[in-house]
Residue frames as qw, qx, qy, qz and C-alpha x, y, z in Angstrom:
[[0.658, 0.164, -0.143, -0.721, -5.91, 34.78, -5.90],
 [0.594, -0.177, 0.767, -0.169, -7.51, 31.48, -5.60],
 [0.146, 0.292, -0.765, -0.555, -6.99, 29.25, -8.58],
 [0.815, 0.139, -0.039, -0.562, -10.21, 27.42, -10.25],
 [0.491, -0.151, 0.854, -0.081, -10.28, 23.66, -9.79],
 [0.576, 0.429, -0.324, -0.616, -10.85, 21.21, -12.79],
 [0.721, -0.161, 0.670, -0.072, -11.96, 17.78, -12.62],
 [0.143, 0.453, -0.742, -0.472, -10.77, 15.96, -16.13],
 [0.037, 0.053, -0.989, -0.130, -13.30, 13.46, -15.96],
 [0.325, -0.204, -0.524, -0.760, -16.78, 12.80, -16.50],
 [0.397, -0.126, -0.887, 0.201, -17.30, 10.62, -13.92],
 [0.581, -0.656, -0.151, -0.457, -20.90, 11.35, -12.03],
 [0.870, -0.296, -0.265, 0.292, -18.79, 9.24, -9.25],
 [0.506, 0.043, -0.162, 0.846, -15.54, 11.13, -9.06],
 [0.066, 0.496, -0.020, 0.866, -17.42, 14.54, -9.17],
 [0.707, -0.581, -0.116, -0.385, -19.93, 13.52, -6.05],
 [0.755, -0.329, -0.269, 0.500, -16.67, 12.28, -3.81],
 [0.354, 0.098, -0.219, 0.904, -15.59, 15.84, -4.35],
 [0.368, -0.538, -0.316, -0.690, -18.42, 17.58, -4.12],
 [0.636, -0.615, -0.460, 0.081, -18.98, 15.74, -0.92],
 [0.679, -0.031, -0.184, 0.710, -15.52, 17.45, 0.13],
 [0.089, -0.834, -0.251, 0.482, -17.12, 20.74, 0.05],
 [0.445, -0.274, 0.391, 0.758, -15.17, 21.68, -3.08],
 [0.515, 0.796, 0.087, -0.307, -15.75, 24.10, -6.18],
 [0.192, -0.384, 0.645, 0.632, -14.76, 23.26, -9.17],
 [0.552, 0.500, -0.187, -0.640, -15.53, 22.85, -12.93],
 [0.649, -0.157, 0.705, 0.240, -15.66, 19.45, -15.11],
 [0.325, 0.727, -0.368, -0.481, -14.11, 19.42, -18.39],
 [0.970, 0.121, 0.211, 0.002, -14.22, 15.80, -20.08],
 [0.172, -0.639, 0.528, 0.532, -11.07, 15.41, -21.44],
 [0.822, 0.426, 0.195, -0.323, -11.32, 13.67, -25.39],
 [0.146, 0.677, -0.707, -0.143, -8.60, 11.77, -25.42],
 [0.901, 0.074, -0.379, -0.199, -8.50, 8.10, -26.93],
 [0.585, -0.632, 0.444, -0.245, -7.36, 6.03, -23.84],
 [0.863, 0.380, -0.302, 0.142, -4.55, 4.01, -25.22],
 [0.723, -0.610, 0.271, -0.177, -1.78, 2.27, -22.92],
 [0.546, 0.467, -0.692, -0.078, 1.27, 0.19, -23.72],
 [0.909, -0.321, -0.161, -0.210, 0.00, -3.52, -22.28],
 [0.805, -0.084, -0.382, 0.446, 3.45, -4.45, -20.91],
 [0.086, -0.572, 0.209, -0.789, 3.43, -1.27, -18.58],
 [0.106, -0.138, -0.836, 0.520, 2.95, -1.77, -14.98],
 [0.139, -0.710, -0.649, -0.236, -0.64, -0.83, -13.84],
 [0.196, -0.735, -0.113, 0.639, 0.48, 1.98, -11.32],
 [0.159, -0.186, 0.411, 0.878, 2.50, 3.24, -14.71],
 [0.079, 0.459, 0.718, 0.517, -1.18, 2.93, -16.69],
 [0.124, -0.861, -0.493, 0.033, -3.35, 4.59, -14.39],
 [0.415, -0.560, 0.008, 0.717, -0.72, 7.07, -14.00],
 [0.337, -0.027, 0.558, 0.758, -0.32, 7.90, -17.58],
 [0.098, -0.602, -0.689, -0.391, -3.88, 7.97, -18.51],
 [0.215, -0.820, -0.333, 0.412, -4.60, 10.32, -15.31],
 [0.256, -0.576, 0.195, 0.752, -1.95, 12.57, -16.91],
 [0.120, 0.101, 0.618, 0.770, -2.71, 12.41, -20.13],
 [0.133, -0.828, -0.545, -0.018, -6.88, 13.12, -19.25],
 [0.350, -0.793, -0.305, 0.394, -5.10, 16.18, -17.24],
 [0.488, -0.253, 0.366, 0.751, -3.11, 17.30, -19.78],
 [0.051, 0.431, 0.790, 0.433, -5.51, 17.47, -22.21],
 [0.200, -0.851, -0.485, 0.027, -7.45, 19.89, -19.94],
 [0.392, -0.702, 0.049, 0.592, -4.65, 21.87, -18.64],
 [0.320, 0.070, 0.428, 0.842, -3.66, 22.84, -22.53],
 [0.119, -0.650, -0.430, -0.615, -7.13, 24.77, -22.85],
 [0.201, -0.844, -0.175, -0.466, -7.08, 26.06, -19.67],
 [0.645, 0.367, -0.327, 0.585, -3.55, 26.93, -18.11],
 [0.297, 0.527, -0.539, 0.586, -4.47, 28.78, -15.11],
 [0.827, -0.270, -0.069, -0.489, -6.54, 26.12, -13.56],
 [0.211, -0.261, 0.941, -0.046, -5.23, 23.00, -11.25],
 [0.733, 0.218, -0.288, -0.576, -6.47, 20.20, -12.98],
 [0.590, -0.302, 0.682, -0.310, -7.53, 16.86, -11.72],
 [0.855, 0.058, -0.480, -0.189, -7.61, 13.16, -13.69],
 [0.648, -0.136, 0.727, -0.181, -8.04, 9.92, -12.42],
 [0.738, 0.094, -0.599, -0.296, -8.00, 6.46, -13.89],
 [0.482, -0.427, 0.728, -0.237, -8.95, 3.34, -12.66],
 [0.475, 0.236, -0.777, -0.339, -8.28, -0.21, -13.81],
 [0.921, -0.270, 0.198, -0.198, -9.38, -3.74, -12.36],
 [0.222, 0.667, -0.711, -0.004, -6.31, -6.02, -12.51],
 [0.894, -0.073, 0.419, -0.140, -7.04, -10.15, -11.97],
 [0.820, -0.132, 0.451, 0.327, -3.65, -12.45, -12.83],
 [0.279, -0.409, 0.309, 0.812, -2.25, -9.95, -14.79],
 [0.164, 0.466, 0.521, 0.696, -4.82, -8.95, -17.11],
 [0.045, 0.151, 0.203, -0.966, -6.25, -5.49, -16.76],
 [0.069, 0.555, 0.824, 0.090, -10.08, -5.75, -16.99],
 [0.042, 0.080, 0.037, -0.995, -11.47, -2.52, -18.22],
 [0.576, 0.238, 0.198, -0.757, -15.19, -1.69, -19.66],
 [0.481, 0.174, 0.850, 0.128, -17.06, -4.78, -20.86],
 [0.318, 0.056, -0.542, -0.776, -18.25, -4.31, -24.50],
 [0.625, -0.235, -0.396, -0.630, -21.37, -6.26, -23.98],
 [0.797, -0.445, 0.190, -0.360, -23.23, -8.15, -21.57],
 [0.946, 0.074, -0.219, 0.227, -21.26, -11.63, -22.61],
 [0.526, 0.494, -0.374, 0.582, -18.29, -9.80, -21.84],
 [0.399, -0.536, 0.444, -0.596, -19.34, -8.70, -18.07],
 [0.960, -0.202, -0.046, -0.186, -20.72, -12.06, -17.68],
 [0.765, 0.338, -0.355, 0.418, -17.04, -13.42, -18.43],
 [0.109, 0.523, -0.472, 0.701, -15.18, -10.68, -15.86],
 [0.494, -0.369, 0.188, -0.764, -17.38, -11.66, -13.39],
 [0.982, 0.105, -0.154, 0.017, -17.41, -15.20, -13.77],
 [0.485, 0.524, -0.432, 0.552, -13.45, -14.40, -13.18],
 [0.065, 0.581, -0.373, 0.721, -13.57, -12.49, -10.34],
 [0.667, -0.520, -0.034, -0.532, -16.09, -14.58, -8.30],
 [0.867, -0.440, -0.032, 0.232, -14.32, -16.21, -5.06],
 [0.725, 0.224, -0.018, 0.651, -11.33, -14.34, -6.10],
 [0.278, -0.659, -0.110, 0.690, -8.79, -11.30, -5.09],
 [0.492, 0.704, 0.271, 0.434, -8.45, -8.84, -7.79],
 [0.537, -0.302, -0.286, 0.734, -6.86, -5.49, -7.71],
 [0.286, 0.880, 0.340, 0.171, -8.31, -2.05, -8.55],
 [0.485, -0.097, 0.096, 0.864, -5.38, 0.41, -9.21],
 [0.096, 0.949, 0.299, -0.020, -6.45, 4.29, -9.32],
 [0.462, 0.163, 0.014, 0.872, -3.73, 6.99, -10.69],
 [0.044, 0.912, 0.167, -0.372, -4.19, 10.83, -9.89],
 [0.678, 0.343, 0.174, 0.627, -2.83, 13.80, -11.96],
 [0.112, -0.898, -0.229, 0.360, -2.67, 17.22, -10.46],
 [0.560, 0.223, 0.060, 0.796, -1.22, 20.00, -12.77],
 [0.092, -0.980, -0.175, 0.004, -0.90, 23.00, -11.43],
 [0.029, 0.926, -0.159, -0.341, 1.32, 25.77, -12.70],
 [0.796, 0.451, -0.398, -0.073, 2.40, 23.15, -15.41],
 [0.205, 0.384, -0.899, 0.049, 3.68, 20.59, -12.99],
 [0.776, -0.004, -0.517, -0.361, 2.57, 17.41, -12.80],
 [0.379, -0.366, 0.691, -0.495, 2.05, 15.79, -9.43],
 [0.794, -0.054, -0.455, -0.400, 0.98, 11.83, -9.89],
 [0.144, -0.378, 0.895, -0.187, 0.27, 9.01, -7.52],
 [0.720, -0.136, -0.444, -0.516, -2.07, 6.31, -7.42],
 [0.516, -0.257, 0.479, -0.662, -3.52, 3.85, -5.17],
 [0.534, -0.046, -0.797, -0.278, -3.96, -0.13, -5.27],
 [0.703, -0.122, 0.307, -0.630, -6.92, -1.49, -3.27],
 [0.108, 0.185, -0.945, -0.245, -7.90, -5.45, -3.07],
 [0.577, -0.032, -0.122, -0.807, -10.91, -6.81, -3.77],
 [0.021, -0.142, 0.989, 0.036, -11.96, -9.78, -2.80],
 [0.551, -0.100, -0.445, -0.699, -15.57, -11.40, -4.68],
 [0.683, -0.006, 0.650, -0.334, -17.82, -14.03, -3.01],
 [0.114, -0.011, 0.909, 0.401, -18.16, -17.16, -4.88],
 [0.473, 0.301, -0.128, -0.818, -21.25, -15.91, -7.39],
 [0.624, 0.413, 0.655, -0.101, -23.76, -18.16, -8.72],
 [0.104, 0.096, 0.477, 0.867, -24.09, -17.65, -12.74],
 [0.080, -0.749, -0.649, -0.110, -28.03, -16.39, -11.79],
 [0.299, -0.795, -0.232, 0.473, -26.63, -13.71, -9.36],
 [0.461, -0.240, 0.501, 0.692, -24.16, -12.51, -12.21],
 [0.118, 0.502, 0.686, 0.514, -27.21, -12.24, -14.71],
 [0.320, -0.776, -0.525, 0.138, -29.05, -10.59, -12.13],
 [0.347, -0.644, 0.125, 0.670, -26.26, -7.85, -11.37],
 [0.152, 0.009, 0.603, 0.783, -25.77, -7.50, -15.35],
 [0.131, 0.488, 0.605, 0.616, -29.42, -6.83, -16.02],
 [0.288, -0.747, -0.439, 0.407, -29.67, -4.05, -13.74],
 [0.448, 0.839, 0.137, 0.276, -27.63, -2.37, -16.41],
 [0.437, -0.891, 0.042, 0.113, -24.81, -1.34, -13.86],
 [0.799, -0.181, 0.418, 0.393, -21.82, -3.26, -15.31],
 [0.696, 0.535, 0.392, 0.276, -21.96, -1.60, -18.52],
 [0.329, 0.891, -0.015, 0.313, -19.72, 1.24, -17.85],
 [0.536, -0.730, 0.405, -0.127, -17.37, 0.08, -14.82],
 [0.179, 0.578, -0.779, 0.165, -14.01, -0.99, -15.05],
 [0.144, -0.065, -0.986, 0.046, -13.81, -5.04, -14.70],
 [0.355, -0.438, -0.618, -0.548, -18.27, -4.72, -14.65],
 [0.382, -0.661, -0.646, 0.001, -18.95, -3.66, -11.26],
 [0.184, -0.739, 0.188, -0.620, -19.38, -0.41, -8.71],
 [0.327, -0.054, -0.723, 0.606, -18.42, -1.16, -5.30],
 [0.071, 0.043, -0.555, 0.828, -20.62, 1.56, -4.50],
 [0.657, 0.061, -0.057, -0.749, -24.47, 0.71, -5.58],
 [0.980, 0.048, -0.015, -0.194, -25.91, -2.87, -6.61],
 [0.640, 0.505, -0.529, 0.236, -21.83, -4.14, -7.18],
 [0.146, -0.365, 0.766, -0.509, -21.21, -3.88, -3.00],
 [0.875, -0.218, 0.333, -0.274, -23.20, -7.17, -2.74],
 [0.770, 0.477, -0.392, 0.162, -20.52, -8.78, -5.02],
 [0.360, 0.610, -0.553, 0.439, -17.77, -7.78, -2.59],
 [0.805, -0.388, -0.430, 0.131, -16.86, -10.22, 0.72],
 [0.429, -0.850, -0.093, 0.291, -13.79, -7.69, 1.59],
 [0.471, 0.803, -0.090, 0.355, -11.52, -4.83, 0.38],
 [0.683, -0.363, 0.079, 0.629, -7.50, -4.38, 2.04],
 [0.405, 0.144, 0.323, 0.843, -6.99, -0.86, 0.82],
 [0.185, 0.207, 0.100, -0.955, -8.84, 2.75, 0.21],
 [0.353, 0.499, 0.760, -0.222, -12.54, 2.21, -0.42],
 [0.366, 0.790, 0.307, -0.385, -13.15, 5.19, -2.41],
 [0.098, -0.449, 0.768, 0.446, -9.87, 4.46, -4.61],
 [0.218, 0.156, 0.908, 0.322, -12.45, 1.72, -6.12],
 [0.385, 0.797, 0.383, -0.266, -15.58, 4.25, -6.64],
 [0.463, 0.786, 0.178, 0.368, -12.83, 6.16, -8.88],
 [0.259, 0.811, -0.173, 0.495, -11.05, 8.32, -6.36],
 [0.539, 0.229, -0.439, 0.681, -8.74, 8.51, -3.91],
 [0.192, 0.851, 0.278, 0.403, -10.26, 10.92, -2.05],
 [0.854, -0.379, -0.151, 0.324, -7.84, 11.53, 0.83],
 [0.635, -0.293, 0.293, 0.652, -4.78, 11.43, -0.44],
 [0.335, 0.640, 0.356, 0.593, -6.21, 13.77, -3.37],
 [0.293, -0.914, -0.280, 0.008, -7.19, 16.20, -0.52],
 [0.705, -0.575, 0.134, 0.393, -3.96, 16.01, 1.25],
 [0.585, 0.164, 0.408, 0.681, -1.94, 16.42, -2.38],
 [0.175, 0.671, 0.309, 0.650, -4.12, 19.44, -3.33],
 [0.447, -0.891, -0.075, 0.000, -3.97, 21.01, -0.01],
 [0.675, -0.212, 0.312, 0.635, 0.34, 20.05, -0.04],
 [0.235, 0.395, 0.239, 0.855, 0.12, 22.47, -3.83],
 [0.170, -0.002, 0.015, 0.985, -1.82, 25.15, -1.95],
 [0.370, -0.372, -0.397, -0.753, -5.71, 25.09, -2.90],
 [0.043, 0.188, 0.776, -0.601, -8.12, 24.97, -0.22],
 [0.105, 0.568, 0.816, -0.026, -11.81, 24.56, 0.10]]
């Protein structure tokens, strides 16, 4: 019998990279407080957090594989997550323009309570932004829920000059190597 897929994550992103994929499955937010010890590696954060989102699902429904993701931004070792207000995107952004950065995605697959994780690190690299274009990209309203304030994949891919690494690892997912991993435990389309 074929086991019911569960994405752990709210993301409108993550669930339209599977969707594209031909896949069924259910999303179940997970409502866990997304807490990290700062002197962890980033692979080890997104990792954790992916597992702990997937955990969180997989305790309420045990005979489901169950998917999280996290992703961070990562610029000179600081981990740039959701800007609390506009000043605060303005700031990441201001950072990141002319510069490499790194976006780091974890997976979590559990299925039959084990825990499969890897994750993915992608580089970003910004054009040198004006502080107009920056305003401009911030009051479109996009920044205000995206790891280090931008999407690669809407208004945020005029920020980006070039990425070394998986493209859809910075919308949120892997989606590949997720295939490949859940096809490796058994589920198919």
């Amino acid at each position: 019998m074929k086991k019911n897929l569960i994405l752990a994550s709210g993301s409108p992103r993550r669930k339209e990279l599977l969707m594209n994929q031909g896949l069924t499955f259910d999303v179940v937010v997970s409502d866990i407080v997304e807490e990290f010890n700062e002197n962890s590696t980033p692979k080890d954060i997104v990792q954790d957090l992916a597992l702990q989102k997937a955990i969180d699902v997989s305790d309420k429904h045990h005979d489901a594989i169950v998917l999280g993701a996290d992703t961070i931004v990562v610029y000179e070792n600081e981990i740039l997550g959701k800007p609390k207000d506009k000043k605060d995107a303005f700031r990441m952004l201001k950072m990141l323009s002319g510069n490499t950065h790194q976006v780091f995605t974890g997976v979590a697959i559990i299925e039959n309570q084990n825990h499969h994780l890897f994750f993915e690190k992608t580089d970003v690299t910004f054009w040198e932004l004006t502080d107009d274009e920056i305003l401009e990209y911030i009051e479109s309203g996009e920044p205000s829920d995206k790891a280090g304030s931008y999407g690669i994949q809407q208004l945020g891919s005029y920020l980006v000059k070039q990425i070394k690494g998986d493209y859809f690892s910075v919308v949120g997912l892997p989606i590949s190597r997720t295939m490949r991993e859940l096809k490796r435990l058994g589920y198919s389309r």
